[in-house]
N, C-alpha and C positions, 0 to 999 in steps of 0.2 A: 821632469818636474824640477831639477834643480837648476837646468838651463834658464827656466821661467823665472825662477826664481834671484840668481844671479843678474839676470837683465833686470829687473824687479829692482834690485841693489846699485846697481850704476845706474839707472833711470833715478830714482832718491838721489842720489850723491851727485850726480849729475845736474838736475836739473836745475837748485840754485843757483849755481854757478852760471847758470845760460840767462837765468832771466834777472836781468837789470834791475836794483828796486830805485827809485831817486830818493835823495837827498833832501829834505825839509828844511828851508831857511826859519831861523825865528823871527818874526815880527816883533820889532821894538814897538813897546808904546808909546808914544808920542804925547799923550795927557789921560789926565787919572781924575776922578771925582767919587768922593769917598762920603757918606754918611754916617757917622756912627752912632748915629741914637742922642739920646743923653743919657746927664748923670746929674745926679742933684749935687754933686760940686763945681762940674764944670760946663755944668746948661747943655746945651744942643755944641753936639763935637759934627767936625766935618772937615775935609780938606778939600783944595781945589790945586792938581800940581800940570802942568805946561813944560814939553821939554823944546829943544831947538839945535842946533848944528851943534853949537859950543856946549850944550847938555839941558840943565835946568835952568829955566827962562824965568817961572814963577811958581812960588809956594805959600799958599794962601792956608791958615789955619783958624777956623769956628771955632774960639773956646772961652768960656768966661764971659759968655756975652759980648766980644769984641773980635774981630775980625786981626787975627795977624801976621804980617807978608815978611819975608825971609828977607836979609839983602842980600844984596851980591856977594857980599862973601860969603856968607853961609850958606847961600848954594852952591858956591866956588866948592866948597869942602865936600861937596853931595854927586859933582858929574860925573865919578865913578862908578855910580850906583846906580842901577836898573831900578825901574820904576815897577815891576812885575815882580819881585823882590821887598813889596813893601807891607808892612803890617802895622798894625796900631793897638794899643795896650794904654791902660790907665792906671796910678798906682797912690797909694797915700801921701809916701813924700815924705820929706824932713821939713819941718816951720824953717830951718834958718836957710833953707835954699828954696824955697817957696810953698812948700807943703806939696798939696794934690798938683798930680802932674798926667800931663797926656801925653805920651808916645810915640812917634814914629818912628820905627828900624829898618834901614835897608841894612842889606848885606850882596858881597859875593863872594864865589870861589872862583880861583885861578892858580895858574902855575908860574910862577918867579921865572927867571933867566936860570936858577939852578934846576929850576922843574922840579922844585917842592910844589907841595900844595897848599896853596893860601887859602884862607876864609878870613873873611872882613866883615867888621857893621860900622855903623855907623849910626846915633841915634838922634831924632829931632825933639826937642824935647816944648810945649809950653803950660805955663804955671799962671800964677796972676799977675807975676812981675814980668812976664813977658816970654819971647825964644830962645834957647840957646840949642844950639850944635853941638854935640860932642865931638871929642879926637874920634879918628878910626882906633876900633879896635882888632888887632890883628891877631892871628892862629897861625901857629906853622903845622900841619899836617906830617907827620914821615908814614914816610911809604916807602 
């Protein structure tokens, strides 16, 4: 009974080790289309986002009843950021920075050259007076 049982034991411990599992690549996404409903401030919300080699191609944003596309630099500030990563939020606002605002946050986490741990966002923001991009905002993690 104990022989069975011992082999019982190395059969367990063993067997993982024998059988191979793979590896799961992530699949970047390559373009995004977002719906958000509306809102009785800022009408029918929605995004349309396009990536490409060099990262983000186009960033098209529904709000306020007017369609509005990011330039090139304010995408320039966004090709770090994964498009799988992205969320949307609406918020009241301050009147002297445009009042009601729509949201988009990307974020990620990484390890530095000292192999801290980073987390990052970065947020898109539009109002009635138009887009703006925020700085990254960055975290250092210790571990």
């Amino acid at each position: 009974m104990k022989l069975h049982t011992l082999a019982l034991l190395i059969a367990a411990v063993s067997l993982p080790l024998a059988v191979s599992a793979s590896e799961a690549d992530v699949l970047n996404w390559t373009s995004v289309a977002i719906q958000c409903g509306a809102t009785p401030e800022g009408g029918d919300i929605a995004c349309k986002i396009t990536t490409g080699v060099e990262g983000l191609e186009k960033f098209e944003i529904q709000a306020f009843g007017k369609l509005h596309e990011l330039t090139v630099d304010q995408l320039n500030k966004l090709k770090e950021f994964p498009l799988s990563s992205l969320s949307a939020s609406h918020e009241a606002g301050y009147e002297l920075t445009g009042g009601y605002s729509i949201n988009f946050r990307f974020s990620r986490i990484f390890y530095d050259s000292e192999k801290q741990l980073i987390s990052e966002s970065i947020v898109v923001s539009v109002n009635k007076n138009g887009v703006n991009v925020s700085g990254k905002q960055t975290n250092k993690k210790d571990g």
